[in-house]
PyMOL Python script that loads the backbone (N, CA, C, O; Angstrom):
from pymol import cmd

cmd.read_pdbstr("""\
ATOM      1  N   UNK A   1    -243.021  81.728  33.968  1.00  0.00           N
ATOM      2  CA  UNK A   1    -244.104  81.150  33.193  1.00  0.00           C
ATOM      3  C   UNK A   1    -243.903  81.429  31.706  1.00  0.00           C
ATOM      4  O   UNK A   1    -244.408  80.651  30.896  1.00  0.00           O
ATOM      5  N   UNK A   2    -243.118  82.608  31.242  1.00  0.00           N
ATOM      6  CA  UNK A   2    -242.794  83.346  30.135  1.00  0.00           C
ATOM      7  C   UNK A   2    -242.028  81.906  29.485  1.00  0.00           C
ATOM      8  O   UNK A   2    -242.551  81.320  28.538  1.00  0.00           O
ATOM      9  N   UNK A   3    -240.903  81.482  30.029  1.00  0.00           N
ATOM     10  CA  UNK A   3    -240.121  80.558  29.672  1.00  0.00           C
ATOM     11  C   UNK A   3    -240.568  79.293  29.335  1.00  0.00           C
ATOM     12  O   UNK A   3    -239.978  78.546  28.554  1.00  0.00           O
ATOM     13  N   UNK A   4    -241.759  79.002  29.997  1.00  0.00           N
ATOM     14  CA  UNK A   4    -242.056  77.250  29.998  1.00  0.00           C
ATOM     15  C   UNK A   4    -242.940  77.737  28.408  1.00  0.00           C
ATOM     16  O   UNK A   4    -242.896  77.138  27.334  1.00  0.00           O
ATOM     17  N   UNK A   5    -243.713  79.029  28.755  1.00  0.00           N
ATOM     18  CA  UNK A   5    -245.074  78.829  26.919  1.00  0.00           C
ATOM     19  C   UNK A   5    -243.979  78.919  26.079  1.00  0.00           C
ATOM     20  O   UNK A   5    -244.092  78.172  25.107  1.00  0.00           O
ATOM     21  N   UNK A   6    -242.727  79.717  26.116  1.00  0.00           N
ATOM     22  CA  UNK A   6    -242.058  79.780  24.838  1.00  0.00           C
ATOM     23  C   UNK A   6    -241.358  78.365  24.578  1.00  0.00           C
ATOM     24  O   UNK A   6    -241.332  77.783  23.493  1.00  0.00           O
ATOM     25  N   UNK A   7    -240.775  77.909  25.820  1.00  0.00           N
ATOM     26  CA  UNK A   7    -240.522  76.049  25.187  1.00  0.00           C
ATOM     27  C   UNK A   7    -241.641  75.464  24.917  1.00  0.00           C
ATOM     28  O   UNK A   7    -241.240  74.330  24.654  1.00  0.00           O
ATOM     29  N   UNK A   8    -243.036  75.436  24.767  1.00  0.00           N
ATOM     30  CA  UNK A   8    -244.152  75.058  24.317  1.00  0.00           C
ATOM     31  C   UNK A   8    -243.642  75.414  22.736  1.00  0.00           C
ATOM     32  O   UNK A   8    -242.896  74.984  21.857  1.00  0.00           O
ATOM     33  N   UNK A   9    -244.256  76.124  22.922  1.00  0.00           N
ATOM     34  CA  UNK A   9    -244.492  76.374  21.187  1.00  0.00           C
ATOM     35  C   UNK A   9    -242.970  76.281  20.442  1.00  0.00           C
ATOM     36  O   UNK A   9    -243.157  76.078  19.242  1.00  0.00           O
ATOM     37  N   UNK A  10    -241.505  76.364  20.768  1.00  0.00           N
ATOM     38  CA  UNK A  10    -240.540  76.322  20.132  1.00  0.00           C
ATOM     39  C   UNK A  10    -240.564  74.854  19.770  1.00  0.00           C
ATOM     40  O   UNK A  10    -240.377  74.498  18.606  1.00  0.00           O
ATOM     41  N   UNK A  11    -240.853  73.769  21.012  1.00  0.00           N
ATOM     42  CA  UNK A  11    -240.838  72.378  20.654  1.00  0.00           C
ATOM     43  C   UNK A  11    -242.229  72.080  19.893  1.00  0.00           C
ATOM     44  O   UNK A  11    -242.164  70.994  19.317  1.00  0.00           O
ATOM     45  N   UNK A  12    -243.125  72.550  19.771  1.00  0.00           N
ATOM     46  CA  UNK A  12    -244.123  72.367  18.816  1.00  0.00           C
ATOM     47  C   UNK A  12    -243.535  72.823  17.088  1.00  0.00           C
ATOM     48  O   UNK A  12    -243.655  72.049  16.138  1.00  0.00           O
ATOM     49  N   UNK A  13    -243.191  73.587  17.030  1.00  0.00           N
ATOM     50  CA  UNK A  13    -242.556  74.550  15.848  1.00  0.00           C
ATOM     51  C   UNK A  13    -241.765  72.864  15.495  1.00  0.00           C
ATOM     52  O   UNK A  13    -242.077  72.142  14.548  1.00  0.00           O
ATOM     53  N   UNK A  14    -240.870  72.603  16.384  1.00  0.00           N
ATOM     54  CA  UNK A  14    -239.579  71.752  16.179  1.00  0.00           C
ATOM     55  C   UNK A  14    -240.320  70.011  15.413  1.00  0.00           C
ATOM     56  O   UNK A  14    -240.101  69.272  14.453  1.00  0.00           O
ATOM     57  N   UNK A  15    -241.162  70.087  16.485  1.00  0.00           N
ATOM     58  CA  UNK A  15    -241.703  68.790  15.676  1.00  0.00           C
ATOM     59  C   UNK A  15    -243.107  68.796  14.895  1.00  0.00           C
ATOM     60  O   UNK A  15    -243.810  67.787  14.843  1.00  0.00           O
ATOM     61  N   UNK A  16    -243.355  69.664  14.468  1.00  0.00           N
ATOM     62  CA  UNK A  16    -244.508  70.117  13.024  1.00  0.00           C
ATOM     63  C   UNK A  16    -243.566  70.699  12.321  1.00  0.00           C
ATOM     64  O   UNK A  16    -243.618  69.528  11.946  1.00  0.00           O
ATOM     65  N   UNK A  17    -242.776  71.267  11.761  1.00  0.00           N
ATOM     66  CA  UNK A  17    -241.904  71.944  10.803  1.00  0.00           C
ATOM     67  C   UNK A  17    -240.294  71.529  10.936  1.00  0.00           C
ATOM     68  O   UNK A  17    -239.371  71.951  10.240  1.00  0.00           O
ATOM     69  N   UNK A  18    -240.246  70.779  11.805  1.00  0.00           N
ATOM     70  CA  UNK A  18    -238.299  70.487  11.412  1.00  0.00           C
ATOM     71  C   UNK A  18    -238.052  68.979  11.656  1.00  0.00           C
ATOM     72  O   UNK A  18    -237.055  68.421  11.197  1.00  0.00           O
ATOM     73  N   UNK A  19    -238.843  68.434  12.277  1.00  0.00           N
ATOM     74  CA  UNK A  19    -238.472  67.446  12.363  1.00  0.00           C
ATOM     75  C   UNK A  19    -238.975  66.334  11.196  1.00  0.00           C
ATOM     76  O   UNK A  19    -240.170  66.399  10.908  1.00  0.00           O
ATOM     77  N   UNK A  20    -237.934  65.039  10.312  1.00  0.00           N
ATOM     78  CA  UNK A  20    -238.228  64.489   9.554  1.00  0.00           C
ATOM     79  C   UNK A  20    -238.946  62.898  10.009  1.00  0.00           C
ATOM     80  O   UNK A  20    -238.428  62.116  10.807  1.00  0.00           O
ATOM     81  N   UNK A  21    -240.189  62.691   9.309  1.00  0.00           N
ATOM     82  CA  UNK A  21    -240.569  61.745  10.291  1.00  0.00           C
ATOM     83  C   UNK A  21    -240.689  60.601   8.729  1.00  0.00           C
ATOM     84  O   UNK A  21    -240.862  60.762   7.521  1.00  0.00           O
ATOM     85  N   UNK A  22    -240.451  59.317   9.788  1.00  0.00           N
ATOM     86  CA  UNK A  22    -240.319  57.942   8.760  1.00  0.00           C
ATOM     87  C   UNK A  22    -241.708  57.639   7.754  1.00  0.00           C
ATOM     88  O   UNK A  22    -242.574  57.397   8.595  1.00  0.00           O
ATOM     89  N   UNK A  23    -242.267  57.544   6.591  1.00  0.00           N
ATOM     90  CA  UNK A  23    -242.661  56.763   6.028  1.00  0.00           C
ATOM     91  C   UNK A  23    -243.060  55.640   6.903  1.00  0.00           C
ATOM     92  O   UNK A  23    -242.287  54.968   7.586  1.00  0.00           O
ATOM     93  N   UNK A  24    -245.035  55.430   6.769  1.00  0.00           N
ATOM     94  CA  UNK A  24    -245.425  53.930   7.195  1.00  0.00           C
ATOM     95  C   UNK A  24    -244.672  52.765   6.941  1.00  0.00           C
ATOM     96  O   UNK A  24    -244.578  51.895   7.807  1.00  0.00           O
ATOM     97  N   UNK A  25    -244.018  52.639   5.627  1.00  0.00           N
ATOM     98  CA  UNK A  25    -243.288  51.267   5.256  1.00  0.00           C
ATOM     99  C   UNK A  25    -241.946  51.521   6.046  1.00  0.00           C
ATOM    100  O   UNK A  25    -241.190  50.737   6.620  1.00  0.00           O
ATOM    101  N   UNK A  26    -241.918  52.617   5.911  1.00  0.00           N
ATOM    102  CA  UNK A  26    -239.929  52.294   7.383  1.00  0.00           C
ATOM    103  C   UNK A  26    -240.385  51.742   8.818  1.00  0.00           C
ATOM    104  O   UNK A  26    -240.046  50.813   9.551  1.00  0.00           O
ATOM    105  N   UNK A  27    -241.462  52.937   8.855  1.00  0.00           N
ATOM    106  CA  UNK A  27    -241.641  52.553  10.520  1.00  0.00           C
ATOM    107  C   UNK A  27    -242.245  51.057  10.676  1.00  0.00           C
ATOM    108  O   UNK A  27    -242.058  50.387  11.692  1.00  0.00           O
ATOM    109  N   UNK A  28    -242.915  50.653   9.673  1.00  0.00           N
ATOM    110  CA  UNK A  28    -243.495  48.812  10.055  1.00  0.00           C
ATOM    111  C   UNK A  28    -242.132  47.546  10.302  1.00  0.00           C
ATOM    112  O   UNK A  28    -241.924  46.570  11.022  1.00  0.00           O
ATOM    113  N   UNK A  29    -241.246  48.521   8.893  1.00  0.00           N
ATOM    114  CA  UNK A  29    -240.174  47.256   8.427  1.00  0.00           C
ATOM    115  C   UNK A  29    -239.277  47.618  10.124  1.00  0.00           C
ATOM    116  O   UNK A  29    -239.050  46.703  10.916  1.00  0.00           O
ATOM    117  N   UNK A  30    -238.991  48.670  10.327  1.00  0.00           N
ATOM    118  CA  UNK A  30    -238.127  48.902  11.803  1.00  0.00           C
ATOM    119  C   UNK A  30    -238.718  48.148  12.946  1.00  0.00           C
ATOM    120  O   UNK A  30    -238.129  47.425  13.750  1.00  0.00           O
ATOM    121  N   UNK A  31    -240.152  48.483  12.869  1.00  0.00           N
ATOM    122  CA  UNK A  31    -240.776  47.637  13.997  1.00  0.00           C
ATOM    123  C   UNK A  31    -240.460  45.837  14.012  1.00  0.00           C
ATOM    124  O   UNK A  31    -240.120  45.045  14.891  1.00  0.00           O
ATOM    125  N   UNK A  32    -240.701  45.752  12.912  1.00  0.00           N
ATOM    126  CA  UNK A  32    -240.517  44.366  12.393  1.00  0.00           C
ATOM    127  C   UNK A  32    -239.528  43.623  12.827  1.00  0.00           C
ATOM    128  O   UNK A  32    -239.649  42.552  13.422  1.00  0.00           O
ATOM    129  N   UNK A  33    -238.100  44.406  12.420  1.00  0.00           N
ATOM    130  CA  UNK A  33    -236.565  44.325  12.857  1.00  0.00           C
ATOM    131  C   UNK A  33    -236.405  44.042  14.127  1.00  0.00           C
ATOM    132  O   UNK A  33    -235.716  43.108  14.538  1.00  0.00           O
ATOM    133  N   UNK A  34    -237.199  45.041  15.011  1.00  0.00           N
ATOM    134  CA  UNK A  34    -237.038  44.728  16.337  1.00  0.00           C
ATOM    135  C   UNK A  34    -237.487  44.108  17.030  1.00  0.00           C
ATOM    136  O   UNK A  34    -237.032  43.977  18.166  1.00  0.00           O
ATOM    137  N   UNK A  35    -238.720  43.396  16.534  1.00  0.00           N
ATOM    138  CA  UNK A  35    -239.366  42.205  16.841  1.00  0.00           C
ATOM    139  C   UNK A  35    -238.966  40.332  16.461  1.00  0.00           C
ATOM    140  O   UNK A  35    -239.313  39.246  16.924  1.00  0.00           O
ATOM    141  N   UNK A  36    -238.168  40.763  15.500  1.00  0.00           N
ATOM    142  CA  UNK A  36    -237.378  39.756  15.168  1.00  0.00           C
ATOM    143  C   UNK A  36    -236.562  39.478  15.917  1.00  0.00           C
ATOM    144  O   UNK A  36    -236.500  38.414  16.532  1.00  0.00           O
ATOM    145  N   UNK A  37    -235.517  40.737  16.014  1.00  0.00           N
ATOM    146  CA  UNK A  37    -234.307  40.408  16.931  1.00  0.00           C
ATOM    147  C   UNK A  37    -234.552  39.843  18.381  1.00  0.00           C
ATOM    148  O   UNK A  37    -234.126  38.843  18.958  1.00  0.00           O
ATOM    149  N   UNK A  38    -235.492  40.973  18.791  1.00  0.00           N
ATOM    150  CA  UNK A  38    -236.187  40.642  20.229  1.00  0.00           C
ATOM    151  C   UNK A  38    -236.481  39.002  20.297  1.00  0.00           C
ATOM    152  O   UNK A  38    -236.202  38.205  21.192  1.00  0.00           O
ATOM    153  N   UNK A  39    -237.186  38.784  18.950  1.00  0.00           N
ATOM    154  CA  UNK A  39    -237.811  37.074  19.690  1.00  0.00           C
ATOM    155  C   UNK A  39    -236.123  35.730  19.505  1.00  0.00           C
ATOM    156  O   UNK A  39    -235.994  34.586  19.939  1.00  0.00           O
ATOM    157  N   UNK A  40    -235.076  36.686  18.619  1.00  0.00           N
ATOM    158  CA  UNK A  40    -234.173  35.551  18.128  1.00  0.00           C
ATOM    159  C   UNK A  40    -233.074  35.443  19.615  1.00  0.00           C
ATOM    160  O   UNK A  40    -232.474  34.457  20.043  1.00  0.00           O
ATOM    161  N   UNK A  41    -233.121  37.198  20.273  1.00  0.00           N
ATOM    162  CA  UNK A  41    -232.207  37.296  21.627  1.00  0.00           C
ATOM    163  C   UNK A  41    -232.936  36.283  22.348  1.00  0.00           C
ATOM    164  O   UNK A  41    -232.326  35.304  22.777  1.00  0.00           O
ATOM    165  N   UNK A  42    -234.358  36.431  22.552  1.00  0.00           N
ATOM    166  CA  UNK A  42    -235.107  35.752  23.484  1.00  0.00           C
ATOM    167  C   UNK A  42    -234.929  34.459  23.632  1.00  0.00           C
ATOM    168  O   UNK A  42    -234.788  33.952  24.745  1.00  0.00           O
ATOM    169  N   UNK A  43    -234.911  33.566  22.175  1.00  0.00           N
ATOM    170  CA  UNK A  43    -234.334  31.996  22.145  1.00  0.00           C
ATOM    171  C   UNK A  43    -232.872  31.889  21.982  1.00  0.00           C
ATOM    172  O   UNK A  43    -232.479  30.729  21.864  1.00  0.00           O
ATOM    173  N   UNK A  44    -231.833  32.947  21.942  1.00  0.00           N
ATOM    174  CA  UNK A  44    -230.501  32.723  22.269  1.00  0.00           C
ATOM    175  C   UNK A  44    -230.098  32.474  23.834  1.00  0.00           C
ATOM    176  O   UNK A  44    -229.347  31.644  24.348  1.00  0.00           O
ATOM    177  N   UNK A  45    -230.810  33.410  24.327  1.00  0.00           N
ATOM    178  CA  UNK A  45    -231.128  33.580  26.236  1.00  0.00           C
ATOM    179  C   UNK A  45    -231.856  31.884  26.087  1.00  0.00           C
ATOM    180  O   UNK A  45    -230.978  31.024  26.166  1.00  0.00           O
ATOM    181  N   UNK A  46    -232.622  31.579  25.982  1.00  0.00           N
ATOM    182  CA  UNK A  46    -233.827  30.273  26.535  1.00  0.00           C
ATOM    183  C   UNK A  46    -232.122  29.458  26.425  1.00  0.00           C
ATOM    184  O   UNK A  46    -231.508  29.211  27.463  1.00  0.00           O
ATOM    185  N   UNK A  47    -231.584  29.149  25.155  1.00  0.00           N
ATOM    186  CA  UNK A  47    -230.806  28.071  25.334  1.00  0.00           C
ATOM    187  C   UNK A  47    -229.878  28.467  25.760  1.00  0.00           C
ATOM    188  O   UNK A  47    -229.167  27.794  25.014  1.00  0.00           O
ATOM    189  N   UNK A  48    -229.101  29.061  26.407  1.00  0.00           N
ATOM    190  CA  UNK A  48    -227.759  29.432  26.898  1.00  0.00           C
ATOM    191  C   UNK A  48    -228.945  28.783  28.125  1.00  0.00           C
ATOM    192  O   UNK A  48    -228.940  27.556  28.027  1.00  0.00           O
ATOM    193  N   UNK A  49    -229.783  29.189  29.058  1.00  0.00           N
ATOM    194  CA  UNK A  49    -229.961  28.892  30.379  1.00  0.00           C
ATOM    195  C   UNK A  49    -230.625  27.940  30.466  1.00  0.00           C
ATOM    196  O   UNK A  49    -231.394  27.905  31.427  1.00  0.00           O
ATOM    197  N   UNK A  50    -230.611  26.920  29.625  1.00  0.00           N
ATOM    198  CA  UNK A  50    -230.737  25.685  29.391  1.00  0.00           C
ATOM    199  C   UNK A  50    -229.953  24.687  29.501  1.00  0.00           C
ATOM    200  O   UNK A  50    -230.275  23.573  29.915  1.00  0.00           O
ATOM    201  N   UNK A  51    -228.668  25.101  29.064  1.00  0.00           N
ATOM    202  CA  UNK A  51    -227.380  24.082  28.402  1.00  0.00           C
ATOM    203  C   UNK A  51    -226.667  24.747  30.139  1.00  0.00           C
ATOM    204  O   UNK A  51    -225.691  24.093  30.503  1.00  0.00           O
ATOM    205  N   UNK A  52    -227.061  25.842  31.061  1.00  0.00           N
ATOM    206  CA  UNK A  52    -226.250  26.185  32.128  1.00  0.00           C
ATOM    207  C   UNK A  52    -226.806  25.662  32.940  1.00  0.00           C
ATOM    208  O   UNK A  52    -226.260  25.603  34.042  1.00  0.00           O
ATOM    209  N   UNK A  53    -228.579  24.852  32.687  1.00  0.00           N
ATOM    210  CA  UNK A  53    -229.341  24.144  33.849  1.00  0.00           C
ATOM    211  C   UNK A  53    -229.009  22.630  33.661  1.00  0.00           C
ATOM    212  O   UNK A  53    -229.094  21.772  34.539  1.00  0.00           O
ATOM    213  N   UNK A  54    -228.488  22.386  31.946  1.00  0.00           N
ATOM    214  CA  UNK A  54    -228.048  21.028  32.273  1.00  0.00           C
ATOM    215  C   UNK A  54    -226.948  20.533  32.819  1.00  0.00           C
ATOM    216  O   UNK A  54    -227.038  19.446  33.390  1.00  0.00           O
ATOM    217  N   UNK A  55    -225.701  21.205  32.765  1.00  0.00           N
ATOM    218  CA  UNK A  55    -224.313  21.263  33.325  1.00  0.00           C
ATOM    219  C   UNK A  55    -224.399  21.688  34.588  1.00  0.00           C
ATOM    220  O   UNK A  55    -223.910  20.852  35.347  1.00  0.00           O
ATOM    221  N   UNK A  56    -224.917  22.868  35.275  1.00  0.00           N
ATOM    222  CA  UNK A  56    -225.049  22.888  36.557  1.00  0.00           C
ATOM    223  C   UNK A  56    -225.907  21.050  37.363  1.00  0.00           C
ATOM    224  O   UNK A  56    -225.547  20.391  38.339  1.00  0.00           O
ATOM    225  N   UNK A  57    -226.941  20.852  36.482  1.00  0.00           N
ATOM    226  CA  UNK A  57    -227.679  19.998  37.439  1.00  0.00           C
ATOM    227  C   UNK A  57    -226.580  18.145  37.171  1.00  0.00           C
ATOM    228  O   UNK A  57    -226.525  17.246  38.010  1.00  0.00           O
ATOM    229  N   UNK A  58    -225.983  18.143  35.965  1.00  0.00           N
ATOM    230  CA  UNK A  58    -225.057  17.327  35.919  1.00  0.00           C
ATOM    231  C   UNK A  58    -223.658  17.386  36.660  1.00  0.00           C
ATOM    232  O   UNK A  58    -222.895  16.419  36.664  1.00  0.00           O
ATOM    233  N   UNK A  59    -223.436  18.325  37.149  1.00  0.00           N
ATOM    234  CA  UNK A  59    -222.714  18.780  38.352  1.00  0.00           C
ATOM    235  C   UNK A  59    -222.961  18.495  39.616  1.00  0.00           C
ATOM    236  O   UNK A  59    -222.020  18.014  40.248  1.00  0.00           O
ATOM    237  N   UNK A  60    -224.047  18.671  40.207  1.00  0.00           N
ATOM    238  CA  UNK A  60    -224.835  18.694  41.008  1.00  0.00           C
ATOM    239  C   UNK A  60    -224.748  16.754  41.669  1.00  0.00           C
ATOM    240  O   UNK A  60    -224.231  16.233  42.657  1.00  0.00           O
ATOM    241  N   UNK A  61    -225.464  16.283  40.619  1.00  0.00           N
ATOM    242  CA  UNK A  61    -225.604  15.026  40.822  1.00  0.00           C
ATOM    243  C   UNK A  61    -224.281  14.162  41.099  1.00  0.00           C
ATOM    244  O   UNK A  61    -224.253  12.950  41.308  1.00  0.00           O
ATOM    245  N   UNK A  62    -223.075  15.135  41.051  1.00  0.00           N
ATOM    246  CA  UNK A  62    -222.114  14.068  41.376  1.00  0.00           C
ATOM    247  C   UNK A  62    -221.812  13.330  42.514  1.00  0.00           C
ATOM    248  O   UNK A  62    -220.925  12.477  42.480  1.00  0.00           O
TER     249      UNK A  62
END
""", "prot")
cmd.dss("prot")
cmd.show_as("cartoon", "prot")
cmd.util.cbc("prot")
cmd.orient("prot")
């Protein structure tokens, strides 16, 4: 039990006194970034399985 309070409070120590944390304007613009990318992967994916539903189904019909 000795072991688990002292990793308590060492990881408390660690992130109130050592650890460096981002500025509101980093953390929005990062969020931002990844919301971008996320929605640009998302319509790279839509048309790749688009252009593979039109060639498969033009296949299909032969």
């Amino acid at each position: 039990m000795r072991k688990f309070i002292n990793y308590l409070k060492e990881s408390t120590v660690e992130l109130t006194k050592k650890t460096t944390w981002p500025s509101w304007e980093k953390l929005m613009n990062s969020a931002l970034l990844v919301m971008v990318t996320t929605a640009l992967l998302a319509v790279a994916i839509w048309v790749i399985d688009y252009a593979f539903q039109l060639v498969m189904t033009a296949i299909y019909s032969l």
